[in-house]
N, C-alpha and C positions, 0 to 999 in steps of 0.2 A: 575339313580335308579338301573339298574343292574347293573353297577358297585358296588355298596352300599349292594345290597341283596347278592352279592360275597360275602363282607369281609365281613356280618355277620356271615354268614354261615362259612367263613375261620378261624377269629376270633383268634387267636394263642395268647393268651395272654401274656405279661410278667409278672413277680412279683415284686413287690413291695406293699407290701402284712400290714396285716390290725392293726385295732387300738386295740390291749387288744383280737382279734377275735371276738370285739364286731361291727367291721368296716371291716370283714374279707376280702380282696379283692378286697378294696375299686378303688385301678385306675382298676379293671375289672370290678367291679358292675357299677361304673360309667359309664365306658365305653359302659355297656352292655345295662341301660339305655339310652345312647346319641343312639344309632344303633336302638331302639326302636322306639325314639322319632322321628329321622327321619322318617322312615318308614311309621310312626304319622301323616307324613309334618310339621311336630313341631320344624322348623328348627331353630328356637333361642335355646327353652327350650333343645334341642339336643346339639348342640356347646356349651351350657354352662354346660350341663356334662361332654362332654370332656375336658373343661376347668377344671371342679374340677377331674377328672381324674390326668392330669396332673400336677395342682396341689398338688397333695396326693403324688405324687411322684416327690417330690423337683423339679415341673417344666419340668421334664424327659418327652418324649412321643416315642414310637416308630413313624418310617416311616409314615407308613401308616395309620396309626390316626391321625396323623397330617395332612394328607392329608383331611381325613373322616371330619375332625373338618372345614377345609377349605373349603368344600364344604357346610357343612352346614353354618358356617356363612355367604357364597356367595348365597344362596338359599333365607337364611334369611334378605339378600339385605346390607347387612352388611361388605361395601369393603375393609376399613381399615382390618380387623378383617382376615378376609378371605387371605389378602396379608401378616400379618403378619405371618399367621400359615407358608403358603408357603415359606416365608422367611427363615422359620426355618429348611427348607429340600430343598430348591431348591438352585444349583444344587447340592450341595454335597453329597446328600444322595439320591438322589432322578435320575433314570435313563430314564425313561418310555416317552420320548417325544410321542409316537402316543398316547397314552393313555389321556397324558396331553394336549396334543394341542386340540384334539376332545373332549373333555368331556363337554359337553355341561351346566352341573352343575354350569360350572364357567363363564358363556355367559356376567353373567352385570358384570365382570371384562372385555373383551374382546377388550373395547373403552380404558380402561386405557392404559397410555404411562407403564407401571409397567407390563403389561400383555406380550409387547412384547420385553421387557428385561428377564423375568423369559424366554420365550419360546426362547430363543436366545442363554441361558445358558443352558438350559434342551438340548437344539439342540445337540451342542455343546457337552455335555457329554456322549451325546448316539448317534453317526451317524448314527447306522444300527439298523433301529428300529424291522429290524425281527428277531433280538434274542433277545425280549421283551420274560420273559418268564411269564403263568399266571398260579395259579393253582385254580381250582375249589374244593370244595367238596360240595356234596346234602346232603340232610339231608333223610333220610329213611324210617324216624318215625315222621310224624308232628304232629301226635295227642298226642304222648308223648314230642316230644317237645315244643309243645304250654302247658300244665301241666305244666311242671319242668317250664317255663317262668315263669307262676303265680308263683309258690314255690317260687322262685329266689326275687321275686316284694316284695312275705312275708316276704322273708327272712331278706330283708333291711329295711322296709319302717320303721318298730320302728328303727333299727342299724344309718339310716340316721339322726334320730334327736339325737340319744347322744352325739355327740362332741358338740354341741350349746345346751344342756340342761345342760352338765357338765362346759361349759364354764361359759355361764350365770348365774348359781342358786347351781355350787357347786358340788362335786364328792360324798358328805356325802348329798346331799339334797334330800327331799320327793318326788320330783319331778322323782327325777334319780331313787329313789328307786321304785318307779311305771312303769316310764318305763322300767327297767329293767325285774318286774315281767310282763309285755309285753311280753317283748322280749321271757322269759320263756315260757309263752302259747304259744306262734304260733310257739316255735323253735319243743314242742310236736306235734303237729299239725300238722308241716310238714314233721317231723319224721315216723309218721304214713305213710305218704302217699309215702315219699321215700323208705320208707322198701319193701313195694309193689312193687314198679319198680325195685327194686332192686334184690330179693328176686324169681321177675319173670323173669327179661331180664337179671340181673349182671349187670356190670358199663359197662352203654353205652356210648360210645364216641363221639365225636362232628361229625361224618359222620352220626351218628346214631340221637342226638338228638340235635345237632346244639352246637355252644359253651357256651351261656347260659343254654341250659340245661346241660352241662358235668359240669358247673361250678356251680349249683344248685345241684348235685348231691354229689360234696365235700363241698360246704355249710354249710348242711344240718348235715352231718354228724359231720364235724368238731364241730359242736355246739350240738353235742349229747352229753351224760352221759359215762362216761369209758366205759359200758359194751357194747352198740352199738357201740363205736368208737372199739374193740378191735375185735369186730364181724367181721367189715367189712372191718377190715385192711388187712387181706388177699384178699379181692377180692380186691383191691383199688390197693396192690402192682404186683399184674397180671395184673392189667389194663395199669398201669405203664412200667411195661414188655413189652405188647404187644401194646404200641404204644394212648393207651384208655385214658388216664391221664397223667400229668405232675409230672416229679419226684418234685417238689418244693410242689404242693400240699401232695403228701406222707410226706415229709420232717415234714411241719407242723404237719400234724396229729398225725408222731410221738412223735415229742415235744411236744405235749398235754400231747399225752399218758403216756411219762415217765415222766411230772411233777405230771400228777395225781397218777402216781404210785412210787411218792415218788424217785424218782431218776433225775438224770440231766440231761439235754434237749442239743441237739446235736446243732441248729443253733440257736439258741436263739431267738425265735420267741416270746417265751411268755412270760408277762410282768405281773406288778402287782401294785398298788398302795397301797403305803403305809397311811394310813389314817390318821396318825398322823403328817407327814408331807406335806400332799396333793402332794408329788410328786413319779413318775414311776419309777421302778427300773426290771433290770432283772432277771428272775428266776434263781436259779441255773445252769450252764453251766459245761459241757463236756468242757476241754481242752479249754478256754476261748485264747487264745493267737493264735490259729490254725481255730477262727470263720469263720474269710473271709475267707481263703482257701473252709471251706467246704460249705458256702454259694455260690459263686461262680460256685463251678460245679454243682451247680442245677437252678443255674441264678439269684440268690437270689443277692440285694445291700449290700455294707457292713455293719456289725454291726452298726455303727456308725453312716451310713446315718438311720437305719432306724429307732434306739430307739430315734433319735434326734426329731424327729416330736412327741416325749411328753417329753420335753424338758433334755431327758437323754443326759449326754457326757459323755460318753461309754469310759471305761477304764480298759483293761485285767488285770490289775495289781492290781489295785482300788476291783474287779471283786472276786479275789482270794482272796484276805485278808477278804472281806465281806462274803466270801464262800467257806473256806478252802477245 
């Protein structure tokens, strides 16, 4: 368990980042979700967000989610499940033998013959377990970060049912178009109440308000109206600066920005469906041939892996002729 209230609190997200920004997030919200549910003792309904986490991202997990995902489904008595995750990090990625050997999370594996083959390999790749290094951060503010939580929980809980509302009943159907006016209400709603935090503290960072509230607090914003998205772009890129946010979060906000301002989007985040053909295509692009490079140094997956999960096959070439 303290292990676990660690990497809440530590949380460093990657990207791989969201559907149309109507899923903005999605292997972090999941994520942010599974780290809840734990907490919860809600150890299936947990492992199985980090399942669709990983998921969301072609299968991809960092480290230490995969770990987090292990332990809840060894919690949740679930030993297949729990050996597999660790399969997928032990030993190659994975160095921490004191950490692993003791973690008591993983006790009804401990009789499996599997248990002391993993610990044998883990041995093995780390002999000297006192340069284990671990880092901590507190959170400063719990009463603002238990707030931005809820925010975060609003944020998704309509964005969660669109990809199975659109699969099922249609991207043009009544259904989508109500959730969507949904999504509309409570994205005002939580705008209001971010302005406030924001307007009072500036963008606080995850030492401040834990990782899901830093991640609720570009949510939030990212699903505003140009004029608060351009508000707040300067406090976002000092935040960025100083260490408070993720340059891959700015990245996006900018690509909003300049497609709603009628210009080209720099990593090509934002997407659009065509209705007449029922399928995704990307917005206009900045230098479409140079994408991965600038993707890349913000951590972002290539173009190609990420327009592919609505069924784009991404072509610079293809790209320029449809958008001279």
């Amino acid at each position: 368990m303290k292990y676990f209230k660690m990497c809440l609190l530590l949380y460093l997200f990657i990207s791989c980042l969201p559907k149309n920004s109507l899923a903005q997030g999605s292997y972090d919200v999941n994520l942010a979700l599974g780290k809840k549910s734990y907490l919860n003792k809600e150890y299936i309904k947990a492992a199985e967000y980090y399942s669709k986490a990983f998921s969301s991202n072609h299968n991809l997990g960092r480290v230490d989610h995969r770990y987090e995902a292990a332990i809840c489904w060894a919690l949740g008595g679930q030993i297949d499940s729990a050996f597999y995750q660790l399969d997928k990090i032990l030993p190659k990625y994975y160095n921490q033998f004191t950490k692993f050997s003791n973690d008591s999370s993983f006790r009804i594996l401990w009789k499996d013959p599997r248990w002391a083959r993993l610990l044998k390999l883990v041995e093995n790749k780390n002999p000297d377990p006192e340069k284990e290094i671990q880092t901590t951060v507190a959170i400063s503010n719990n009463l603002l970060a238990a707030k931005l939580d809820t925010i975060l929980n609003d944020d998704q809980k309509y964005r969660n049912k669109f990809e199975d509302v659109e699969k099922t009943l249609g991207p043009t159907s009544v259904e989508l178009d109500i959730l969507r006016k949904q999504i509309s209400l409570q994205d005002s709603i939580n705008l209001e109440k971010v302005k406030l935090i924001l307007d009072k503290y500036g963008w606080l960072g995850q030492d401040e308000v834990g990782a899901n509230g830093n991640l609720a607090l570009f949510l939030v914003i990212q699903h505003a109206g140009l004029t608060m998205q351009l508000k707040y772009l300067p406090l976002l890129r000092n935040a960025v600066s100083t260490g408070k946010a993720r340059a891959s979060n700015l990245a996006l906000l900018e690509d909003r920005i300049a497609i709603s301002q009628g210009m080209k989007q720099i990593y090509g985040s934002q997407l659009r469906l065509n209705t007449k053909t029922g399928k995704y295509y990307v917005l206009p692009l900045e230098d479409p041939n140079n994408v991965d490079n600038r993707r890349a140094k913000i951590g972002l997956s290539p173009l190609s892996t990420y327009v592919s999960r609505w069924g784009i096959i991404w072509s610079a070439e293809q790209h320029i002729k449809d958008f001279p």
